[in-house]
C-alpha positions in Angstrom: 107.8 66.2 -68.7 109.4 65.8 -65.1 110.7 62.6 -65.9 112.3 63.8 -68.7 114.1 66.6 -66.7 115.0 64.2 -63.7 116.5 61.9 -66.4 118.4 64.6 -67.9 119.2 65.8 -64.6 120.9 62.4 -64.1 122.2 62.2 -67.5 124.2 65.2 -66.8 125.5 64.0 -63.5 126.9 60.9 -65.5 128.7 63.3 -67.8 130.1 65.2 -64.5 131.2 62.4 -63.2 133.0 61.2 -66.4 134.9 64.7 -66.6 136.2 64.1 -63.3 137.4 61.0 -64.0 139.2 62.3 -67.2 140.5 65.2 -64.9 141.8 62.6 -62.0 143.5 61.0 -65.5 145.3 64.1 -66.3 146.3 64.8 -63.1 148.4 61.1 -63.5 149.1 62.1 -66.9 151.6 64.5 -65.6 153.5 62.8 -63.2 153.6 60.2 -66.0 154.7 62.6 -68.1 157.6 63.7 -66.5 158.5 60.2 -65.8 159.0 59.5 -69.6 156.7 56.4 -68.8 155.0 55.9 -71.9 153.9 52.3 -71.5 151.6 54.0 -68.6 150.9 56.9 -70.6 149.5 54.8 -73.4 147.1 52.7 -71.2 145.8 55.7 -69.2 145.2 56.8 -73.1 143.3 54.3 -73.5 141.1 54.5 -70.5 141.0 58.3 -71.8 139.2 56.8 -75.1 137.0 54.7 -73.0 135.8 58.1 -71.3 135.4 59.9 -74.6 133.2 57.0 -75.6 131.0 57.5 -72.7 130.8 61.1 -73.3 129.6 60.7 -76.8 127.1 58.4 -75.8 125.9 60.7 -73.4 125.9 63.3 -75.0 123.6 62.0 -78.2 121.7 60.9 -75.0 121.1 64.2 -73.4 120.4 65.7 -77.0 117.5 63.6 -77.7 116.3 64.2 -74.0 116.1 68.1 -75.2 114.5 67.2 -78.2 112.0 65.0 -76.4 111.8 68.3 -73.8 111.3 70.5 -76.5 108.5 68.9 -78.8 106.6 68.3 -74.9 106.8 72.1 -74.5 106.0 73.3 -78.2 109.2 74.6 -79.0 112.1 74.5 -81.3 114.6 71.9 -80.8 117.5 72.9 -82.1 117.4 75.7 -80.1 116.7 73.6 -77.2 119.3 74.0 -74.2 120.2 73.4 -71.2 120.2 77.1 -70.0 117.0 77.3 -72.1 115.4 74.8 -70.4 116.1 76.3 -67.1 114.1 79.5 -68.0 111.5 77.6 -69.0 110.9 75.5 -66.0 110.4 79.0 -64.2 107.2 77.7 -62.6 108.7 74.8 -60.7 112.0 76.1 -59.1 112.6 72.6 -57.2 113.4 71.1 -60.8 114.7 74.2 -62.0 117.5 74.2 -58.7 118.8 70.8 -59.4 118.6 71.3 -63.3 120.9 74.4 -62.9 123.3 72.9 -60.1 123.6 70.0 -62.3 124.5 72.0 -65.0 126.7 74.4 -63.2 129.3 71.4 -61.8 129.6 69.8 -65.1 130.9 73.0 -66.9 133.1 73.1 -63.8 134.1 69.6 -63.7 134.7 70.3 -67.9 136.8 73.6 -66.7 139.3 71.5 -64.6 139.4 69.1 -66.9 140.6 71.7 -69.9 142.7 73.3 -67.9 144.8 69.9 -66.8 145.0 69.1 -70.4 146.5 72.9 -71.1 148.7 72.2 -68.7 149.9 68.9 -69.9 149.6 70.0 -73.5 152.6 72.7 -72.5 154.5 69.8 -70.6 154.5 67.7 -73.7 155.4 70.9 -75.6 158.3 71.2 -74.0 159.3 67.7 -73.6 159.3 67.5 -77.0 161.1 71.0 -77.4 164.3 69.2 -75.1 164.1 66.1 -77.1 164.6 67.9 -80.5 167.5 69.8 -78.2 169.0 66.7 -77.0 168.6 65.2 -80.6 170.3 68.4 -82.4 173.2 68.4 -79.3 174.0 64.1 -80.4 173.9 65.1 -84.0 176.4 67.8 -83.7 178.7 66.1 -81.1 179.2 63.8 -84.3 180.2 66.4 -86.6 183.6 68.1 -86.6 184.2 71.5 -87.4 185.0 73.0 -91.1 188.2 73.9 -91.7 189.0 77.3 -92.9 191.3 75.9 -97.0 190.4 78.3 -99.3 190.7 77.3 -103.3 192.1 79.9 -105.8 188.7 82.2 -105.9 188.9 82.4 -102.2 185.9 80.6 -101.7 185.4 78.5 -98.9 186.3 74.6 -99.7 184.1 73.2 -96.5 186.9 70.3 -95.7 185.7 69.1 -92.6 188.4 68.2 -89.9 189.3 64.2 -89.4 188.3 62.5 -86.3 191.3 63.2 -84.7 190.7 66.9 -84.8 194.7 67.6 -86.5 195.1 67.6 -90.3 198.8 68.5 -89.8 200.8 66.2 -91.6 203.9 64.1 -90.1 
């Protein structure tokens, strides 16, 4: 049972370690970002993936590590947690110490990480927002203005001025 929980316990520092990774990533992500470098955005991407790969792996790791856990101690597994677990292990508080700081800096290395990708996720947000700006500003610098000719029912005819920007004749 105690090798279990050490190997969890070091299962879950991998995981930490991972989310600070993808956090130092985001923090990049924005400088690159605002650069409008998007060869370097899309291979920090891809390292991203890489990272998300890991995590998954670890994580199917640390859920058969609680199943494992849970059949040793008799219980449920698929209620099986972390923060479970910690209760249970009231009995040895050395493993129950390191379980819980273990399990207290990854859901604050995963905190940092969300909010860096809130953060970006607004900066792209509005990147995009003054791209469609600059796109709508190029479209209508191409366009002239309507004219205001009339036919006989007085409705608008919606002659648009020549590229000169005169339609008086000579």
């Amino acid at each position: 049972m105690a090798s279990l929980v050490e190997e969890l316990i070091n299962v879950l520092t991998e995981e930490e370690k991972v989310y600070r990774t993808l956090a130092a990533n985001g923090e990049k992500k924005r400088q690159i970002i605002i650069d409008a470098d998007i060869p370097a955005l899309e291979a920090l991407t891809d390292l991203d993936q890489q990272a998300g790969d890991e995590l998954l792996i670890m994580s199917n790791k640390q859920v058969s590590l609680l199943t494992d856990i849970a059949n040793v101690l008799g219980k449920s597994d698929e209620k099986m947690t972390v923060t479970r677990l910690i209760g249970y292990l009231g009995t040895q508080p050395d493993i129950q110490a390191k379980l819980t700081a273990a399990r207290d800096s990854l859901i604050e290395a995963a905190a940092q990480m969300k909010e860096i990708n809130d953060l970006n996720s607004q900066l792209l947000a509005q990147a995009i927002e003054l791209t469609e700006f600059d796109i709508t500003l190029f479209k209508s610098m191409k366009q002239a203005p309507e004219t205001a000719n009339y036919d006989r029912n007085a409705y608008n005819t919606g002659d648009i001025l020549g590229s000169s920007g005169f339609d008086a004749k000579q």
